[in-house]
C-alpha positions as CSV (number, residue, x, y, z in Angstrom):
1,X,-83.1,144.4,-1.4
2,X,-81.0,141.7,-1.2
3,X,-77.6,142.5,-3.4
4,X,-77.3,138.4,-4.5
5,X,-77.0,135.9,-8.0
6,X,-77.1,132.5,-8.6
7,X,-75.5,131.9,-11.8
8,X,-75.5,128.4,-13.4
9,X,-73.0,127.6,-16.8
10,X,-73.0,124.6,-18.2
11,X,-71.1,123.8,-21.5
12,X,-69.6,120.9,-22.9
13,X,-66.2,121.8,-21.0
14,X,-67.4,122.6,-17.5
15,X,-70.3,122.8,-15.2
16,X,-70.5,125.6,-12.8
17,X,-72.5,127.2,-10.4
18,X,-71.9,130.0,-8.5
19,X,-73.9,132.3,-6.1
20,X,-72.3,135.4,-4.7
21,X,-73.7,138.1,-1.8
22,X,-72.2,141.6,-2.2
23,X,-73.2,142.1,1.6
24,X,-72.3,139.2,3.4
25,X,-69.0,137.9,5.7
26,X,-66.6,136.4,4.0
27,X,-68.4,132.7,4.1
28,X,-67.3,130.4,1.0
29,X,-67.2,127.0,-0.1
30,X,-65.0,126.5,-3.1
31,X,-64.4,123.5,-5.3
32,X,-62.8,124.3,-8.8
33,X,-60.8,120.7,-8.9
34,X,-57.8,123.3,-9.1
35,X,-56.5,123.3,-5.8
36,X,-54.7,126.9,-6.3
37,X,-57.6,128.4,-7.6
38,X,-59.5,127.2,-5.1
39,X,-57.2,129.2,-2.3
40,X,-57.1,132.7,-4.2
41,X,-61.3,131.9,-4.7
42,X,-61.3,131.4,-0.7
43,X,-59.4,134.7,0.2
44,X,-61.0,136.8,-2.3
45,X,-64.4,135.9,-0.4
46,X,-62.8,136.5,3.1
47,X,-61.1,139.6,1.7
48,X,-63.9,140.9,0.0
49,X,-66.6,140.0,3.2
50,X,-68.4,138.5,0.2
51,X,-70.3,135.2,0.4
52,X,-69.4,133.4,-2.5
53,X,-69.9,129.4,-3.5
54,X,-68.1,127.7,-6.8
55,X,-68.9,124.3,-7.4
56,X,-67.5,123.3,-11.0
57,X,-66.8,120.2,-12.9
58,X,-64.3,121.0,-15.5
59,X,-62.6,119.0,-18.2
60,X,-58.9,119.1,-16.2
61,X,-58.2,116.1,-18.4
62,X,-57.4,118.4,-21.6
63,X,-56.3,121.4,-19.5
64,X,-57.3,124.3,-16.6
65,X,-57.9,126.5,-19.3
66,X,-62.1,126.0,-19.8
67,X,-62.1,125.8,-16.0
68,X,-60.3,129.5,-15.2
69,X,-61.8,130.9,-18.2
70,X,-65.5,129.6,-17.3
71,X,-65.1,130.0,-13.5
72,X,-64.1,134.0,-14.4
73,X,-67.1,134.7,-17.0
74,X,-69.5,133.0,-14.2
75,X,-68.5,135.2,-11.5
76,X,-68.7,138.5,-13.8
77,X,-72.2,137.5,-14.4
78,X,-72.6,137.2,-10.8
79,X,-71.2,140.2,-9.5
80,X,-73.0,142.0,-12.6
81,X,-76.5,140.4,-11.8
82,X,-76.3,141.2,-7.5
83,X,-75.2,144.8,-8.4
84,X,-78.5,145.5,-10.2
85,X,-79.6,149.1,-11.0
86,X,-76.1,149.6,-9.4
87,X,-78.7,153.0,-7.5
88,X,-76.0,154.3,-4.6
89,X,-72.8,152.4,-4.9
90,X,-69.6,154.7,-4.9
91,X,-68.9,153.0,-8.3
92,X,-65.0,153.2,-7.7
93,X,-62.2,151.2,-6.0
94,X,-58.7,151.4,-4.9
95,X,-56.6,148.9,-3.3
96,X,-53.1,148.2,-2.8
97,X,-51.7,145.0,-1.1
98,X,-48.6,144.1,0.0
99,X,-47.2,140.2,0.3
100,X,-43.5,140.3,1.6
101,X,-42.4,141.1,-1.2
102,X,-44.7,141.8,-3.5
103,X,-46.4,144.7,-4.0
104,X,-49.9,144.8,-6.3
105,X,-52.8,147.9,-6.8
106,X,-56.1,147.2,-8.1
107,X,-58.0,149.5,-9.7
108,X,-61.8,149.4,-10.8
109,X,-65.1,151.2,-12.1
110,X,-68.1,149.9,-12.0
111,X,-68.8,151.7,-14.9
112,X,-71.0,149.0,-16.9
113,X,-68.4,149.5,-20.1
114,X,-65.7,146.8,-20.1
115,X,-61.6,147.9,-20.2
116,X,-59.0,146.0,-18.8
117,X,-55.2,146.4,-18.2
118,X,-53.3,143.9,-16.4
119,X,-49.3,144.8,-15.8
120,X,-48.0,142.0,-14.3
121,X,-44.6,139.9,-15.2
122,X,-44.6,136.2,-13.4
123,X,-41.5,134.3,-12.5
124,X,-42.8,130.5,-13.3
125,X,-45.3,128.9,-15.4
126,X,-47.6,126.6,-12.6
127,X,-48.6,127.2,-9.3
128,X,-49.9,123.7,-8.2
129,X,-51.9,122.8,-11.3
130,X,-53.2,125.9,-12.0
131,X,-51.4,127.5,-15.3
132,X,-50.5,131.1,-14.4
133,X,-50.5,132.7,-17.6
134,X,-54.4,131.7,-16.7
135,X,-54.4,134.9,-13.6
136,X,-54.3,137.2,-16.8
137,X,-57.1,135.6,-18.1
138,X,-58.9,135.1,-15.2
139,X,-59.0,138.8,-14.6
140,X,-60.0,139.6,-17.9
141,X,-62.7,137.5,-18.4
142,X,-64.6,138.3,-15.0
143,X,-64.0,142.4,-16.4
144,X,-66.0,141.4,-19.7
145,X,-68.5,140.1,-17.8
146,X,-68.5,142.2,-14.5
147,X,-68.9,144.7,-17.7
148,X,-66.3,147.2,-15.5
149,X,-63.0,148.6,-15.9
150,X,-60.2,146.8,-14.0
151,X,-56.5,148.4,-13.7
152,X,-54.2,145.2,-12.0
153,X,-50.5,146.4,-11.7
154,X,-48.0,144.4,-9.8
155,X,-45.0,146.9,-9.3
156,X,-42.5,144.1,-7.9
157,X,-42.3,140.8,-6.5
158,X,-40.6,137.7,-7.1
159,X,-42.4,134.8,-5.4
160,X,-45.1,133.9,-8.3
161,X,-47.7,132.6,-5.2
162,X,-47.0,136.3,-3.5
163,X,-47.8,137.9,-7.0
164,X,-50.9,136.6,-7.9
165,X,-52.2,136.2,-4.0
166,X,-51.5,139.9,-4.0
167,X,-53.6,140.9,-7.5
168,X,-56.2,138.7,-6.1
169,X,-56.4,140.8,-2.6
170,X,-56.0,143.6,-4.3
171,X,-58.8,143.2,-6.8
172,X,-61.8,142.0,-4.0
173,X,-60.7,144.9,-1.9
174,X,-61.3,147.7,-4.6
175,X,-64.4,145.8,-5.7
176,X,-65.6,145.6,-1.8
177,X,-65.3,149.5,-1.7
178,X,-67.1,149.8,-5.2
179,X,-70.1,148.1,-4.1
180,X,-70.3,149.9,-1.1
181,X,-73.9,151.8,-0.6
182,X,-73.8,155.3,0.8
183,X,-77.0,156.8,1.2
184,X,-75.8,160.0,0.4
185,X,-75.9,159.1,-3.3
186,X,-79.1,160.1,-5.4
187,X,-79.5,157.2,-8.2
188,X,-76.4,156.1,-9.3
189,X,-73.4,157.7,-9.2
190,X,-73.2,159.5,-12.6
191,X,-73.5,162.8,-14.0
192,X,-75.6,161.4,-17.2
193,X,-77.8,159.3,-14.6
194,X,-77.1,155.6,-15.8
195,X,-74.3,153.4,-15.4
């Protein structure tokens, strides 16, 4: 079966669409209207070897606020939709990436119960337009709706682009080895037999 979602939002704020395969090559085609965004979207596709399109008209007028917070609930949905009955993923990733400098770990459980914890301290306040105190956000929105458990540390850095470049690496890489299907799991991988 094809591990895929198309998920379409459309608000008063923003109108998004977003379709995501858990088993493809790293293909994307991004367009947030938040030209940052847009780049960590792009590498967490190629990073991941996930196909991913965004395509979202935002009110950027007001702020980037409905935009990040929208574009992060959409692809929770999506990865929560492709991942199904979640029968033989390994559940659980680990990832750390370095960026000169920086150095971020990712951590997460495809668990189907929502925690997050996001340990980062940033050095500026934008990033091109996009409002960093928005990453946070970001993250925890797509956990709520991913319904998973998501550990982001970054443990040093000072180049704000290198920090949040590196929790977004870092995050599609433990999600790329928690989707991963091993045919040596029966059902899913639980000891109560639901995720």
């Amino acid at each position: 079966m094809p591990r895929t979602a198309t998920i379409q939002r459309t608000t008063k704020e923003t109108d998004i669409a977003v379709t995501l395969n858990l088993d493809g090559s790293g293909a994307s085609a991004i367009n947030t209207g938040i030209g940052f965004l847009d780049h960590m979207l792009d590498l967490f596709a190629r990073h991941g070897l996930f196909d991913l399109t965004v395509e979202c008209k935002g009110d950027l007028h007001i702020d980037d606020h409905h935009t990040v917070e929208d574009i992060a609930i959409t692809l929770g949905q999506a990865f929560n939709q492709a991942l199904g009955d979640k029968r033989g993923i390994v559940r659980y990733g680990a990832a750390y990436v370095p960026m000169d400098e920086t150095l971020s770990r990712a951590v997460v459980d495809l668990s189907g119960r929502y925690f997050f914890v996001h340990r980062v301290t940033n050095t500026r306040d934008k990033i091109g337009t996009l409002s960093v105190e928005l990453v946070e956000h970001f993250w925890h929105s797509f956990t709520e709706h991913c319904r998973c458990n998501l550990h982001v540390e970054v443990f040093y850095g000072t180049n704000q682009h290198h920090i949040i470049e590196a929790q977004f690496k870092a995050v599609t890489r433990a999600l790329a080895q928690a989707v991963r299907v091993d045919a040596r799991i029966e059902g899913v991988m639980s000891t109560k037999g639901t995720i």
